[in-house]
N, C-alpha and C positions, 0 to 999 in steps of 0.2 A: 688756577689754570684756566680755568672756562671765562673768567672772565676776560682773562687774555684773548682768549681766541673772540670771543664777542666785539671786543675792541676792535683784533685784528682783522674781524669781517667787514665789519663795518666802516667802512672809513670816507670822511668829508672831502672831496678830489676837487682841492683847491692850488693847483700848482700855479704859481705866477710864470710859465714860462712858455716855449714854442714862437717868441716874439717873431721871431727870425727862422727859425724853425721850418725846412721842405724836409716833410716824410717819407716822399718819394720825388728819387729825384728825375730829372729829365722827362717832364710828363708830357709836356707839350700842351699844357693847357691855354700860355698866352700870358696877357699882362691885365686882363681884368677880372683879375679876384680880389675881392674889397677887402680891405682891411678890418680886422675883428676883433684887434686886441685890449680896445678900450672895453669890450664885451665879458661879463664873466664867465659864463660857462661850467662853471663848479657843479658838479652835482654829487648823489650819494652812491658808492657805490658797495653791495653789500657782496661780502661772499657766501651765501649760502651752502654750496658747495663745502668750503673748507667748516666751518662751523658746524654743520650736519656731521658729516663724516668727523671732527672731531671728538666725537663721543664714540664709544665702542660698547661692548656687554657689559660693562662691568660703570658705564656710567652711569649713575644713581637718578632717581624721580627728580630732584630736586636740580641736579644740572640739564636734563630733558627741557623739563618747566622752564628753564630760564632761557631757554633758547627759542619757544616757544613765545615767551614774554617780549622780546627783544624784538621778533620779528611777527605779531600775530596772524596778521593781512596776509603776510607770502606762507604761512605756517599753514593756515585756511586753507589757502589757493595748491599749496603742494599737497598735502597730503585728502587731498580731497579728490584733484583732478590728477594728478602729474605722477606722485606713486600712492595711488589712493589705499589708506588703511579704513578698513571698516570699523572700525576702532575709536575714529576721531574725536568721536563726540561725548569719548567716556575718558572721565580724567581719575581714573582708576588705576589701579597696579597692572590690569588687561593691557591697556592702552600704552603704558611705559615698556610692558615686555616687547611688546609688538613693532615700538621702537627699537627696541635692544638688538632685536633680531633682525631690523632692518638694518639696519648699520653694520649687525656682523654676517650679512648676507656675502657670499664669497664670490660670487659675481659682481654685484654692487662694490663689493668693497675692492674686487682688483681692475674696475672703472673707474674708484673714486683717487685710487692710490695712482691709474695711467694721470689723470687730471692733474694729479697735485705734482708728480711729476713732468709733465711739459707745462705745467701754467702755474710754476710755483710762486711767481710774480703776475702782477696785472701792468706795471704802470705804464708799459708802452700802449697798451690798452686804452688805459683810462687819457692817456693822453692826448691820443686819436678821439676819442669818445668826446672829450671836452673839447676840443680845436671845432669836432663837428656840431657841437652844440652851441659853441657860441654864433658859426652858420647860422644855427636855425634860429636866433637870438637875432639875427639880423636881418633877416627877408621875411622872420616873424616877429616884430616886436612885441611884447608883453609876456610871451610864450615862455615859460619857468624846463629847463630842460627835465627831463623823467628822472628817475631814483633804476637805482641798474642792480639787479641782482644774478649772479653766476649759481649756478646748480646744475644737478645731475640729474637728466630725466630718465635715464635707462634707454637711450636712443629713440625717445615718444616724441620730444618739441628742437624744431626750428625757434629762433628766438620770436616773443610773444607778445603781446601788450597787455598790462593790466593795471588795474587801481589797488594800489598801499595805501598807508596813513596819511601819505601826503601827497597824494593825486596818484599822475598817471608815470606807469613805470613797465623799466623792459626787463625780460627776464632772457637770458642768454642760457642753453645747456651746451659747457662748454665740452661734452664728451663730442658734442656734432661737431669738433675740431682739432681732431687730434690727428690730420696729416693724410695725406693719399695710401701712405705707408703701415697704416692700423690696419690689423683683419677685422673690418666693419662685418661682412658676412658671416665671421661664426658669431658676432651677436644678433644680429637683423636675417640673415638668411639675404633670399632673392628681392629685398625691400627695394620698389625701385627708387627712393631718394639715395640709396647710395652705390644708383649703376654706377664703371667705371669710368661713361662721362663724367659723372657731378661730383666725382671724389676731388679733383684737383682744388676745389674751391674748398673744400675741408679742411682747412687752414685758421692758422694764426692770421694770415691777409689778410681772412677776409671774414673775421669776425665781426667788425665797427660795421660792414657795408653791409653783411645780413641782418644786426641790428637794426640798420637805422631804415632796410625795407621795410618794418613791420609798421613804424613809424609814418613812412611817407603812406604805407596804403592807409593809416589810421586819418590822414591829412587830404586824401585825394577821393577817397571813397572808392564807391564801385564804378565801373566803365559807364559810361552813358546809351551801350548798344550791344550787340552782339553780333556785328557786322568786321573784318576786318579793318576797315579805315576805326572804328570807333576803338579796336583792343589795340589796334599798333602806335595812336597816338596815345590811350593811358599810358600804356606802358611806357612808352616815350618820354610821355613825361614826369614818369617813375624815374626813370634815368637821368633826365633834365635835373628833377633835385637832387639825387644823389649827385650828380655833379657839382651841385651848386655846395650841397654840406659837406663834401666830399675832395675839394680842388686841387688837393694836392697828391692824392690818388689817382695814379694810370687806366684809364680805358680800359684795359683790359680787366682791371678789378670791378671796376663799374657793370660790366657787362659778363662777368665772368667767361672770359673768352682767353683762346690762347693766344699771343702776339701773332700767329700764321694767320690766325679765326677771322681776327681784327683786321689785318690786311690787307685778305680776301674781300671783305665788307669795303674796305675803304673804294679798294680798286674798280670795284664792282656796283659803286651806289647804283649809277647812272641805265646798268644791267639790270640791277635789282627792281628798281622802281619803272622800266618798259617793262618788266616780267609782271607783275603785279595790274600795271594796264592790259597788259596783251592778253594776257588768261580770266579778266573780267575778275580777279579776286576782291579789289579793292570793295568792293561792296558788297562782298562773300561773306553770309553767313556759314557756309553748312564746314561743318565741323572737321569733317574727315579731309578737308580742303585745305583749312587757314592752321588748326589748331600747331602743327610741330611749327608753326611760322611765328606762333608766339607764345608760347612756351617749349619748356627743357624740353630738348631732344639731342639727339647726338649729330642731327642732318636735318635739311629742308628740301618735302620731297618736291620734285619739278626742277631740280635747281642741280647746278654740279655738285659733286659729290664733296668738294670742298665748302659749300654753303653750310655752316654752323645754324642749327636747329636758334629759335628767336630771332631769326636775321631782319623780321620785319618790324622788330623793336626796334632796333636796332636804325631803320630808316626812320619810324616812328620821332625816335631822340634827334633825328638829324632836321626833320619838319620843323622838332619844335624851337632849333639853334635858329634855324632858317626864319622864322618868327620872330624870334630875338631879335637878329640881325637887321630884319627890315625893321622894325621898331625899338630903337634902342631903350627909349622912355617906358617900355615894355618891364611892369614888375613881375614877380615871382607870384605872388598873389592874382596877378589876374593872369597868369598861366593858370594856376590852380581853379581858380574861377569859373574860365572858359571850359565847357563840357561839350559843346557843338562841334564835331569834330568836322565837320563843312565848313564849319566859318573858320574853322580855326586852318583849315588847306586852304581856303579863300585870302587869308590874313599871312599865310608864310607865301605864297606864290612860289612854292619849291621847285626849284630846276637843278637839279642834281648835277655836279659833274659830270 
């Protein structure tokens, strides 16, 4: 049996297909998104989750151990940081109960039982996961996509980046996605990652697209400043490659906005960005100023009360299309490149709607 389930974690996400393939449809994205299907995009994807929770009290040192053997890298990394046993470092009869009892912990185990119920399959998942990877296969060549592991963090990680056996690899806890409709708060309490704003993106949606933020920041680094012109085009062009690995996903996932949110934004570039000149922000450090303009908030203060909190991301993404646009010979890599975020408004000449 255990080997079964080891097998069943672990599995090579090599599908030949999606050729033809829109995941979402009516995006509005346009007619230039390259083609990627000579690209492979395969990678590994483990379920930790199901393989963990697989064992219960009654399973023996010897099926532990193997579970242990199979994955040792993410075995390190979990029970070190993620649900840390003081235990780890003794492979004794201590260290196996400690397991025992983790598995038949009755909380953990009716989070592990919600998980295997809504995510008793991946491969819409993983198919999304590979479409996006052959993307970054493309605008990155040589770039090997990551190894993907699902697990249970006890509501502690957003998904992550780390190093396995075989490079770099993302870890997803797919409990942060069981739906608007979970009572997140009798486990987290007043945690604010799961105000009533940011519950809607606690989905199945928008799994690939919180993966693959971990990724793009792993790719972009840090902001070049702490002024708002310098955080609205990172993030910008945080959104720019989601787009790009991303193109057959709607805006609205991209940006985790609601179709009103996105709207609002659209209708209003031209408002937004004289607001932004007119109140001197643009070269706004102080904090209590720029910060709900880019990051989670549920509003952007100054702004109608319809303005969704990040909206200046959101113009950010739009600078750096506008870049695009005047240079078409413009690659993805010398987006990434460019950190000057002067040269880089000098180089879009943005005039808004």
């Amino acid at each position: 049996m255990l080997t079964d389930q080891l097998n069943n974690g672990k599995i090579a996400v090599c599908i030949a297909l999606l050729t033809a393939v829109i995941l979402f449809a009516g995006c509005g994205k346009g007619s230039n998104i390259p083609s990627v299907d000579h690209l492979d995009g395969s990678f590994q994807l483990v379920r930790f989750d199901t393989v963990l929770w697989g064992l219960d009290s009654t399973s023996s040192d010897t099926d532990i151990q193997a579970v242990a053997d199979a994955h040792p890298a993410f075995w390190e990394l979990y029970f070190a940081h993620i649900l840390p046993l003081s235990q780890l470092s003794d492979s004794t009869a201590e260290f196996y109960d400690a397991i025992r009892q983790l598995v038949s912990d009755p909380r953990l185990r009716f989070i592990a039982d919600t998980v295997s119920m809504i995510y008793p399959d991946l491969t819409d998942i993983a198919m999304r996961l590979r479409r996006a990877f052959q993307y970054y296969q493309y605008y990155f060549p040589g770039n090997r996509p990551p190894s993907v592991y699902t697990l249970i963090s006890d509501f502690g990680y957003f998904p992550f980046i780390f190093e396995d056996e075989n490079g770099d690899a993302l870890g997803i806890s797919l409990e942060m996605f069981l739906g608007s409709g979970f009572p997140y708060r009798e486990f987290v309490g007043n945690h604010p990652a799961f105000s009533s704003y940011l519950l809607r993106s606690l989905n199945r949606e928008h799994v690939v697209k919180k993966a693959l933020d971990v990724m793009i920041d792993d790719i972009l680094g840090p902001p070049s400043g702490d002024r708002l012109v310098d955080l609205m085009l990172h993030n910008g062009k945080r959104l720019y490659l989601l787009d790009k690995l991303l193109p057959e996903h709607p805006d609205t996932v991209i940006m985790e906005y609601t179709p009103a949110q996105l709207a609002w934004c659209r209708e209003n570039e031209r408002n937004l960005w004289a607001h932004f000149l007119a109140e001197d922000l643009l070269y706004s450090n102080e904090f209590s100023k720029i910060n709900k303009l880019v990051t989670y908030s549920p509003n952007a203060p100054g702004l109608p009360p319809e303005a969704p909190g990040r909206v200046a991301n959101w113009t950010g993404w739009q600078i750096i299309r506008a870049w695009e646009a005047r240079e078409p010979g413009l690659s993805v890599v010398d987006v990434v490149a460019t950190r000057d975020a002067q040269r880089i408004l000098e180089l879009a000449r943005y005039k808004p709607r």
